[in-house]
N, C-alpha and C positions, 0 to 999 in steps of 0.2 A: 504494500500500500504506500504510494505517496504523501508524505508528510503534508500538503498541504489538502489533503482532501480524507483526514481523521473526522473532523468534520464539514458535514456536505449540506446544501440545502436541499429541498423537493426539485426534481425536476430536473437541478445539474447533473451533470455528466461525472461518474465516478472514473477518474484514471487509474488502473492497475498496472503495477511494472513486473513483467515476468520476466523469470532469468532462469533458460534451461542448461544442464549438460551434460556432455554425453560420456557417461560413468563409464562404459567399456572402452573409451582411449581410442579406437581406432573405428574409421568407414562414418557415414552418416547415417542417420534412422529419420525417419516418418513415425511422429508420435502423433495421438490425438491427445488438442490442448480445450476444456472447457472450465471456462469462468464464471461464477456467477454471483449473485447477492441473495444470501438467508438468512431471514429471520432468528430470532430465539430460540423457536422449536426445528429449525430445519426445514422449512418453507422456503424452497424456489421463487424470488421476488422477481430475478433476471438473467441470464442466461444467454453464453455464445459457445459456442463449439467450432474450431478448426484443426485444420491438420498443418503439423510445422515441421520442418524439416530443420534436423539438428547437427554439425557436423562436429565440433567441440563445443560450442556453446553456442546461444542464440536469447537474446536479451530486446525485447518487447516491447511498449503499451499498449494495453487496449483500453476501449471505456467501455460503459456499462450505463444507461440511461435511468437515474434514478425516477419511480415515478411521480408524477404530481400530487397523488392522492394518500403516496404510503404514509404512515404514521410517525412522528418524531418516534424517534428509539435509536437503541442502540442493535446493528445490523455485522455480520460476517460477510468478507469480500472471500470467495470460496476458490481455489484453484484446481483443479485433476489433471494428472498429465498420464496417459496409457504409451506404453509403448507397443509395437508389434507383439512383442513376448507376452504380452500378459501383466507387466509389473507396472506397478501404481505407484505413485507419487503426489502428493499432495502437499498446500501450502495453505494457513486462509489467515487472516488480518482482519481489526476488527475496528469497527467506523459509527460515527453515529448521522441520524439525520436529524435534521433541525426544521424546523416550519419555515416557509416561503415570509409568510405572511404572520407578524404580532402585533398583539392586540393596541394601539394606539390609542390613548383616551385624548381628545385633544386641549388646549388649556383651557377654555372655556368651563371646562363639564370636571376639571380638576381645581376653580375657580369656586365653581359653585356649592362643590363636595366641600372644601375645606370654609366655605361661609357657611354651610347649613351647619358643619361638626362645630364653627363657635357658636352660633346660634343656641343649637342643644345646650353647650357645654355654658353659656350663660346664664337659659333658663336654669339649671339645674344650679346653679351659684348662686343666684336671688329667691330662690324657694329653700 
């Protein structure tokens, strides 16, 4: 995960940085590489799948389109890499989302809240 996207808003674009290599030392292989974003429980948010071809190493971005409606929280950026053979490889990082959009009161109505609170608080002082 890159450091500037630990936290992410709705909607933006999550960058993931992958960095594959190739532990047998010699020839190149065709791995399949899939990304994705889950939940707490393990819920698939988002998801890509390709195949990459490795020959010592082979170093990436992708993104992952957070959506507009998921829920603040905190989310896993999920990585799987398969090789031909069968063997598994995994990485995942863990990110939060934030709301697009907070609640703004604007000063009027934070005006008026703080004149009604003396209001009160003076009745309450002359009785």
């Amino acid at each position: 995960m890159l450091p500037d996207y630990k936290k992410i808003l709705q909607g933006d674009e999550l960058l993931i940085q992958i960095i594959l290599f190739n532990l047998r030392g010699f020839g190149s292989a065709d791995v399949n590489v899939k990304h994705s974003i889950k939940d707490a429980i393990g819920n698939i948010i988002a998801a890509q799948e390709e195949t990459v071809n490795v020959e010592t190493q082979a170093k990436f971005i992708r993104k992952l389109l957070i959506p507009t409606d998921l829920r603040p929280g905190n989310y896993v950026a999920f990585v799987e890499v398969r090789t031909p053979d069968g063997l598994i490889g995994t990485s995942s990082d863990s990110f939060e989302v934030v709301t697009k959009y907070e609640k703004v009161y604007p000063m009027e109505a934070r005006i008026g809240l703080a004149l009604a609170a003396g209001i009160v608080l003076l009745v309450i002082i002359v009785f």
